[in-house]
N, C-alpha and C positions, 0 to 999 in steps of 0.2 A: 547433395546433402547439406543441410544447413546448421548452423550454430557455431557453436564456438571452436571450433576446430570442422569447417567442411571440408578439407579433404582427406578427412577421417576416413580410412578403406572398410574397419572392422570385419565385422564376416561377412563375407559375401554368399553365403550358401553353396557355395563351390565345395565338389571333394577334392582335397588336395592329398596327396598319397605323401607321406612324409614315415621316418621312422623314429620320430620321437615317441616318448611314451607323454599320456597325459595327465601325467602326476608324480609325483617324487617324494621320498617321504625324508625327515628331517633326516633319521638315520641312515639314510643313504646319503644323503647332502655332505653331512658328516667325514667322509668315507673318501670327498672331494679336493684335491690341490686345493689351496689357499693362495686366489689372485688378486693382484690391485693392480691400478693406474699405473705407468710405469714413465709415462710421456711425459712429452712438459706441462706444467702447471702453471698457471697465470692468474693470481691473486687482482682481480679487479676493484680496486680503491679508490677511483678518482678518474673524474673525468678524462682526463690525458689519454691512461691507462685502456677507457672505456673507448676510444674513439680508436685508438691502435688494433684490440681485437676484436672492432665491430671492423674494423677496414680487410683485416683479415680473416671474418667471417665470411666476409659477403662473396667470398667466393667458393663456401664451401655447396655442394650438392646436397647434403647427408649431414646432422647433427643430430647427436645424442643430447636427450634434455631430461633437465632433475630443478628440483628448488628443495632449499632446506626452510624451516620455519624456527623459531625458538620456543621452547614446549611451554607450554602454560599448565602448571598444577591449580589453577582451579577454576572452579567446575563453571562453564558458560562460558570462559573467557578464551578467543582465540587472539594471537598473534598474529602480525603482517608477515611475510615472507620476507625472508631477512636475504638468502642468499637462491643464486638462480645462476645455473652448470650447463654449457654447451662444451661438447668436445665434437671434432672429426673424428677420433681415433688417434692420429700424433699428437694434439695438444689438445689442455680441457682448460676451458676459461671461467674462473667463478668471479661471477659478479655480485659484489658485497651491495644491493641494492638498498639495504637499509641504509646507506651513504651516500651511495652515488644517484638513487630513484630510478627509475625507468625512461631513459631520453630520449629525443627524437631518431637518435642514430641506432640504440639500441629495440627501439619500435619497430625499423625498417626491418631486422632480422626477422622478429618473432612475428611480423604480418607478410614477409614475404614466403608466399605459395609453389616458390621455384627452388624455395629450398625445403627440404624434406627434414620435421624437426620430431623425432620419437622420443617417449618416456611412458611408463605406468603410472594408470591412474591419473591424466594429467589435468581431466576436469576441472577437478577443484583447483589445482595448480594454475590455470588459466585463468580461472575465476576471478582469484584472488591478486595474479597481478594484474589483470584489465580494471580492478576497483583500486589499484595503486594510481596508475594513470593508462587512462585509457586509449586501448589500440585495439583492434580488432584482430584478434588470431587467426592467422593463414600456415598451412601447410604440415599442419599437427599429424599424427599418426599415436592413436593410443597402442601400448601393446596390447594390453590386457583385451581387447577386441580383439587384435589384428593375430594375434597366435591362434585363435581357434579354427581358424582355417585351416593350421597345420595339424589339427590335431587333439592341440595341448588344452587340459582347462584349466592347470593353474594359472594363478596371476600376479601372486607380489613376484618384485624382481630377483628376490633370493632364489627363489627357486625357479625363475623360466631363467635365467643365469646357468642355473645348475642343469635343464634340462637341454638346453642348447647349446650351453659352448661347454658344458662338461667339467668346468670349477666352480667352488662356494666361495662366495665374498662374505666381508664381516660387514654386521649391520650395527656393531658395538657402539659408534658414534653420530645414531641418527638420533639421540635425545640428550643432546648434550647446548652449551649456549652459542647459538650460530650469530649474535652479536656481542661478543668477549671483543674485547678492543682488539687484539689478536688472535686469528684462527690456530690452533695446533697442527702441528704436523697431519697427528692422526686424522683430525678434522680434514684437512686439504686432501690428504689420499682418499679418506672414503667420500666427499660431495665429488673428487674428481670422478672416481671410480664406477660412482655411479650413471652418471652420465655417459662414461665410457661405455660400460655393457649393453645401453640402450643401443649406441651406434650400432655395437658388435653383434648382439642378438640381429635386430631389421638386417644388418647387413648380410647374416648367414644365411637365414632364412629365404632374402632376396635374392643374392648373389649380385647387389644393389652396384658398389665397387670395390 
């Protein structure tokens, strides 16, 4: 498969026997623990910074991937992506890209194919940092494709969160300013956290490791 993410699995037309259900309704969501990140977090500032947790990415198999944007109130006008979230699962690393840009060491991660890099919806996410500086996207896996195989059709992360691992996350700080000279607490839990659940969803579903 080709583009920007080929080895995107998405559906494969296979039945896969699962006993998720394939939809969840808010009020049920409701009804779920309230979880976050819990691991360590590593605010990425600066190059230094950036070369220590691309050193210790490169070893990972499995990474959860998210980007935050800064929202634009009007109408036409989009934002660069400001911030860009890999976690394993122990530690989530937010790269403040609006500072540090996209650099050769951190290209090696998002174009290498030996590692397995999940998020929803990451199309445009890819898009948009390949027109930062350009690299070519290797080893993507969208969810929002790849659950249907299980089953499931929803597809934002709140709710395939809630339909696989069985807690609701808060989405209270994804419109908030992702380049504030410093991030908020609450900001660093929810960019970590969601990253986090991508790992956690592909890994349950997979049995990945």
């Amino acid at each position: 498969m080709t583009g920007l993410y080929p080895n995107d699995r998405g559906s494969s037309g296979m039945e896969v026997r699962t006993n998720y259900p394939p939809d969840i309704s808010q009020d049920d969501i409701k009804l779920l623990d309230l979880r976050s990140f819990a691991g360590k977090i590593t605010v990425v500032n600066d190059i230094h910074v950036l070369r220590r947790a691309v050193h210790y990415l490169e070893g990972a198999r499995l990474l959860g991937f998210d980007t935050e944007t800064r929202p634009s109130f009007r109408k036409g006008k989009k934002n660069k992506v400001s911030l860009l979230q890999l976690s394993d699962g122990d530690n989530a690393f937010l790269f403040r890209i609006n500072r540090t840009g996209i650099p050769d060491e951190l290209k090696k991660i998002l174009s290498n194919d030996s590692i397995i890099k999940t998020g929803v919806a990451i199309h445009d996410d890819l898009k948009a940092l390949a027109g930062i500086s350009g690299f070519k996207p290797a080893g993507f896996i969208d969810l929002q494709k790849f659950v249907k195989d299980y089953g499931i059709e929803s597809s934002g992360l709140k709710k395939l969160t809630a339909i696989v691992l069985g807690f609701r996350i808060s989405k209270n700080q994804q419109v908030t300013d992702w380049e504030a000279d410093e991030l908020s607490e609450p900001q660093v839990v929810y960019a970590a956290t969601d990253a986090w659940v991508c790992f956690e969803i592909y890994r349950k579903l997979t049995n990945h490791i």
